[in-house]
Every structure is written in C-alpha cells, then in structure tokens.
C-alpha positions in Angstrom: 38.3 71.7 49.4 41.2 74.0 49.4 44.4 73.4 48.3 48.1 75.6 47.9 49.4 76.3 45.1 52.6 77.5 44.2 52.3 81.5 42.5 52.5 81.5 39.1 55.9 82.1 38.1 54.4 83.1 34.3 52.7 85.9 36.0 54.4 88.9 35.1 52.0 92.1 35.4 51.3 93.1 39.1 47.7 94.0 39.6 47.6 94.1 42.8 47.9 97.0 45.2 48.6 98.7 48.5 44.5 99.6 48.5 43.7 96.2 47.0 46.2 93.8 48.3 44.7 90.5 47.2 44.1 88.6 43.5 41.1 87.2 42.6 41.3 84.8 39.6 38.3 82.9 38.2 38.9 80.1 36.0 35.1 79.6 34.3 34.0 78.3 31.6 30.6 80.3 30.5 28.8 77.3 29.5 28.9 75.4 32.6 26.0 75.6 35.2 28.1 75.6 38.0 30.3 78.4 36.8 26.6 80.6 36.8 25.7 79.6 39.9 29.1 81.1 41.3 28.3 84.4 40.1 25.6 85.1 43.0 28.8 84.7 45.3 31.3 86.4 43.2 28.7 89.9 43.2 28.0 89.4 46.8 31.8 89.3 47.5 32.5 92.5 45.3 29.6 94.0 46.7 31.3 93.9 50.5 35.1 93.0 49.8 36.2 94.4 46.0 38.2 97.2 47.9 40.6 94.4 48.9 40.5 92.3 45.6 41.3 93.0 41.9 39.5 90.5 39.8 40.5 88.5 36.8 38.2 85.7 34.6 40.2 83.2 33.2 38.5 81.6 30.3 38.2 77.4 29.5 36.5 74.5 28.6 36.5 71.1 29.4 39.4 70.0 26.4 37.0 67.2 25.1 35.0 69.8 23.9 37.4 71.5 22.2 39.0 68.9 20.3 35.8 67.8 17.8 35.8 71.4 16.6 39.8 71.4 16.2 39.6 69.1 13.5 38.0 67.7 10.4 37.6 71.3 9.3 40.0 72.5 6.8 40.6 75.8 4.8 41.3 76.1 1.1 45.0 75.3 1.1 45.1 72.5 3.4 45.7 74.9 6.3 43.5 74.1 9.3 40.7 77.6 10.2 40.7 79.5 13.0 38.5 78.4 15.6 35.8 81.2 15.3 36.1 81.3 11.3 35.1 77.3 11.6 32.0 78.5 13.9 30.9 81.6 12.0 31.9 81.1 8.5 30.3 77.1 8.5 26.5 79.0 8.7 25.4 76.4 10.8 25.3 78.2 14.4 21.6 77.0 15.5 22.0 73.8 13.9 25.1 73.3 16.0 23.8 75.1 18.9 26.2 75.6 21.8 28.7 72.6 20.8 31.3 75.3 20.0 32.3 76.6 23.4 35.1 78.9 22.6 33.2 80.9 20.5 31.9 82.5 23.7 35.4 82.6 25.1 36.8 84.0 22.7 33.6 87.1 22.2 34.8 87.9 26.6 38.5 88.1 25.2 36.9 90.7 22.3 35.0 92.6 24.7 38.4 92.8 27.6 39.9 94.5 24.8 37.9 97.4 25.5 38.7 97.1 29.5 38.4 94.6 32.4 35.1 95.8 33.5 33.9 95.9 30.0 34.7 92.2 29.9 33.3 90.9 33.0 30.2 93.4 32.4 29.8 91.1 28.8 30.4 88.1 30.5 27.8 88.2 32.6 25.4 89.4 29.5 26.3 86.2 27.9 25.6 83.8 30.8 22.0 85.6 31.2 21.1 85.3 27.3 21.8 81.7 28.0 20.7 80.2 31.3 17.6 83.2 31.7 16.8 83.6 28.3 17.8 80.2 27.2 19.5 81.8 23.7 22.3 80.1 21.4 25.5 82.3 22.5 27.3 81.5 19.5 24.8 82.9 17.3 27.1 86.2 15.8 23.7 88.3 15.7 22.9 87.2 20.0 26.7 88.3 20.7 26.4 91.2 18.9 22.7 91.7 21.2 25.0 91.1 24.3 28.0 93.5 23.3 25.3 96.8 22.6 23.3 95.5 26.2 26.6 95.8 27.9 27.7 98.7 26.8 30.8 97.8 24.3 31.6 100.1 21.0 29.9 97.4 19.2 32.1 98.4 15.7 35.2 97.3 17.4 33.7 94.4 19.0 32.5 93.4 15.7 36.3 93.9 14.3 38.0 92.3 17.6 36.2 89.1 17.8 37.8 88.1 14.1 41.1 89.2 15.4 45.0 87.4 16.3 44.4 89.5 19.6 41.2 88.3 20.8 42.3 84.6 19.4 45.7 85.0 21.3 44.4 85.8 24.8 42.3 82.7 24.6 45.0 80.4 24.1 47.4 82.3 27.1 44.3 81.8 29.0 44.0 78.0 28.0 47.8 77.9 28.8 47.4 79.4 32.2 44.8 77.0 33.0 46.9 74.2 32.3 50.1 75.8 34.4 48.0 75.7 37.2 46.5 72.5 37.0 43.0 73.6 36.8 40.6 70.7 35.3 37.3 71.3 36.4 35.3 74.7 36.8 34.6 76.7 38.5 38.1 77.1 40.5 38.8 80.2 42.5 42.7 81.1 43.0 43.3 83.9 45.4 46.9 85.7 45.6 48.5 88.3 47.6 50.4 90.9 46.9 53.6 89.3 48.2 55.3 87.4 45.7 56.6 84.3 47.9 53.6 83.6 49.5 51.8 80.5 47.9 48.3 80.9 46.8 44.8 79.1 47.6 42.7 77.3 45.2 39.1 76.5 45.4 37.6 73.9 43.0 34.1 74.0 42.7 31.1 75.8 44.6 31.5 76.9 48.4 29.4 78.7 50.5 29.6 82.4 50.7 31.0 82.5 54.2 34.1 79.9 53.3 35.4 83.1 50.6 34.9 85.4 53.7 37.3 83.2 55.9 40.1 83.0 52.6 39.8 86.5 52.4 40.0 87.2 56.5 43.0 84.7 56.1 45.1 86.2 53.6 45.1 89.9 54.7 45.9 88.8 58.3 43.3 90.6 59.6 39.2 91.1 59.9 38.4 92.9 56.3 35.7 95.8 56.5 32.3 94.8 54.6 31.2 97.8 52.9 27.7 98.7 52.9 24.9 96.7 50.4 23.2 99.5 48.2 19.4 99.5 48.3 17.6 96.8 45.8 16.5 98.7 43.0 20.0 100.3 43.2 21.1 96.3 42.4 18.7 95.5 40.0 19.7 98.7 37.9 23.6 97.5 37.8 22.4 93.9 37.1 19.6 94.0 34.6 18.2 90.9 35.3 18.0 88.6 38.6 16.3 86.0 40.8 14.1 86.5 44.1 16.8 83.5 45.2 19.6 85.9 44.3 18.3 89.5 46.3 17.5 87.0 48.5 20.9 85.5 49.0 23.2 88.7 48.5 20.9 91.4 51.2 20.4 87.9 53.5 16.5 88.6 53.5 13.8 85.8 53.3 12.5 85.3 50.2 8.9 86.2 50.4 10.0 89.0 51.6 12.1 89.9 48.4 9.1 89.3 46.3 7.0 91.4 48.4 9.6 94.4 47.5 9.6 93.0 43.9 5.8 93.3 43.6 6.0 96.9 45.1 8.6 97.9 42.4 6.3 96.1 39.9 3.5 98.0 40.8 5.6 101.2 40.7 6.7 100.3 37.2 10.4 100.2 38.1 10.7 96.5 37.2 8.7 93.7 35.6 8.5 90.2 36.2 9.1 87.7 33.5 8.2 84.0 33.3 9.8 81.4 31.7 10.9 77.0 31.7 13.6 78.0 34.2 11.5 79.9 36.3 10.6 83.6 37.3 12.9 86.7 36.4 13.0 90.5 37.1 14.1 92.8 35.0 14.8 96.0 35.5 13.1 98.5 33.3 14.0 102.1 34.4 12.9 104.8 37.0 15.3 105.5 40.4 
C-alpha cells in the first residue's frame, strides 16, 4: 500500500544530488524476516537504479521488545546501564540468544562510523550470520566475525560499539522512526531532492516492479537501468546467496542458475553449502 507523507522537517543534511536526485530510506529492523527478504529487492534496485538514489538504513525494533531489556537491570549506583553494557557485561549472550535486538542495531551504528557503505556492507554480514548461518548476532565474538568479513578496522569497531556515538545514533534513529509514524518493518520512504514535495512510503514487501514505477514516478521521467554484471561478478560482491536470489535479480529460471552454479562449482570458484534453511553458495575466490 502506498501512502504520502509529509518530508521530514527534522531532516537537516541534504544527501541528495543533481546525479542522484532521489532518497532512499529503509526503516529495518535486522532481526525480522521480512526485513531480509527485502534485501533481494533492495540489491536488484541498486544494481539498475543507485545512480538515481542515495541510500540510508534506518535502524528499529518492534518497542515491545525493547522495553524488557530497558529495565530491571541496574548499575551500581542505582543508575540504570546502557543498553549494550546490560547485553555484553550480563555474560549471558547464548543463554539469552537474540532477545536483545538493539545490540545488533547499535554494532550497524558502530560500523556507519566508519562510512555509509561500510555500514550497509556490515549490515548485510549480520543478517547472513543469522538467517544463512543461523548464528546468535549478539554474541560480541560473531560481531566481531562480521566487522573483519566486512571489511571494518576491526580496533575501532571494537572501541565504537561501547561508545555515546554509536549509542546516540540509535536513539535519533528510534526518534526518526517515531516522527514518521513508522510501526511495522520493513517500510521504504522515498524523497526527492525538492524540499516541498511530500514523500512516499511503503510498508511492507512489494514486488520489484512496484519500486520501478515509485522511482519512474518521482523523477518524472523513464530512469535508465544500468547493465547487470556477470554472476560470479555478483557472487564476489555478495559473499553468499541463493539460486532463488541470482535467479530473481538476472530474471533467469532457476535451474538454469544452478546449472551456472554447478559449472562455477566444478571450476572451483564457488562451493555449495547445505544447511536447515536450505542450500547456499559461497563464493570462494578465482575471477
């Protein structure tokens, strides 16, 4: 369903420009499903559109979830912890596996402070530790395994996520979900470049072509798809994928993406791994 919004009048910083005319927000949470599932859309769309689009994660939670670990938890003092010294400093992270969301929100906040791209790059490292690898993501040692897979200077990472900073952007982020009246995930909220013009938002999952139309709407005009790059040029930026996925972002049958998979296999440029949520490739090296 899509529905107008009014811009955000909070929104100071301008990140958008005459080459990329259009906003891309993404208010996720990295826990939920559905907010994974997006993700084959969102690389698809930045595959063939991210000339026209800056994008932006917005990080949340459903607030039920938050408020059992914003109490009952005090420091000495009588001063209420941090949210992430509750989670690492009560050495119970597999007991409590997963039941402290923010912890994960507030490890993408860390890693932005080492760039955008750096952010969305760790991000996505998370969700594939959880939902391919099926790995508790507020385990310290698996976010420190995510920061050094994605690339981050893993000694400030390691400083950031215990800092005001990291802590800070959370809660603007938790206050710029609430501004915009965003209660369930994933929502999508597209602005232009022009300040008085009202934005769209998209709650939930939509196909692929419905993002197209928004995006064909809002610059006024039929946008230029740029060009997919060749498979294994796909599975070396993403790591780790699905036949369903190749299959969905190049628009190619499936059995004919496993086909190419097998050939790779065979080649020793990827390898195939099995597991209760079904059959992975990862890629391993070689051009």
């Amino acid at each position: 369903m899509k529905i107008v919004e009014k811009k955000l009048e909070s929104r100071t910083t301008k990140t958008c420009s005459e080459n990329k005319p259009l906003e891309l927000y993404i208010f996720t949470d990295p826990l939920c499903f559905k907010c994974w599932s997006l993700e084959m859309v969102i690389k698809k769309l930045e595959l063939e559109y991210s000339h026209y689009f800056t994008l932006s994660y917005i990080l949340s939670c459903k607030i039920s979830r938050l408020n059992p670990a914003c109490s009952g938890r005090k420091a000495k003092g009588g001063h209420p912890k941090t949210l992430l010294e509750y989670c690492l400093g009560s050495g119970r992270e597999q007991e409590r596996k997963n039941d402290l969301p923010f912890i994960a929100s507030i490890a993408v906040k860390a890693a932005e402070l080492q760039g955008k791209n750096k952010g969305i790059r760790f991000y996505r490292k998370l969700q594939e530790y959880l939902f391919y690898r099926e790995m508790n993501i507020t385990n310290p040692q698996t976010l420190i395994a995510c920061a050094k897979e994605a690339g981050l200077d893993v000694e400030e990472f390691k400083k950031d996520i215990h800092s005001t900073s990291a802590s800070k952007a959370f809660q603007c982020d938790l206050y710029v979900t609430n501004e915009m009246g965003v209660t369930d995930f994933p929502t999508v909220v597209m602005f232009t470049n022009n300040a008085d013009e009202e934005g769209i938002k998209l709650t939930g999952n939509y196909p692929y072509e419905v993002y197209v139309k928004i995006l064909r709407e809002m610059l006024k005009r039929e946008p230029e798809k740029s060009s997919l790059p060749p498979i294994l040029t796909y599975l070396k930026m993403q790591k780790w994928v699905t036949a369903k996925e190749i299959s969905f972002v190049y628009d190619r049958p499936k059995f004919q993406v496993e086909l190419e998979l097998k050939k790779l296999k065979l080649q020793k440029k990827v390898d195939r791994i099995k597991c209760e949520r079904g059959e992975f490739w990862r890629y391993i090296g070689g051009d």
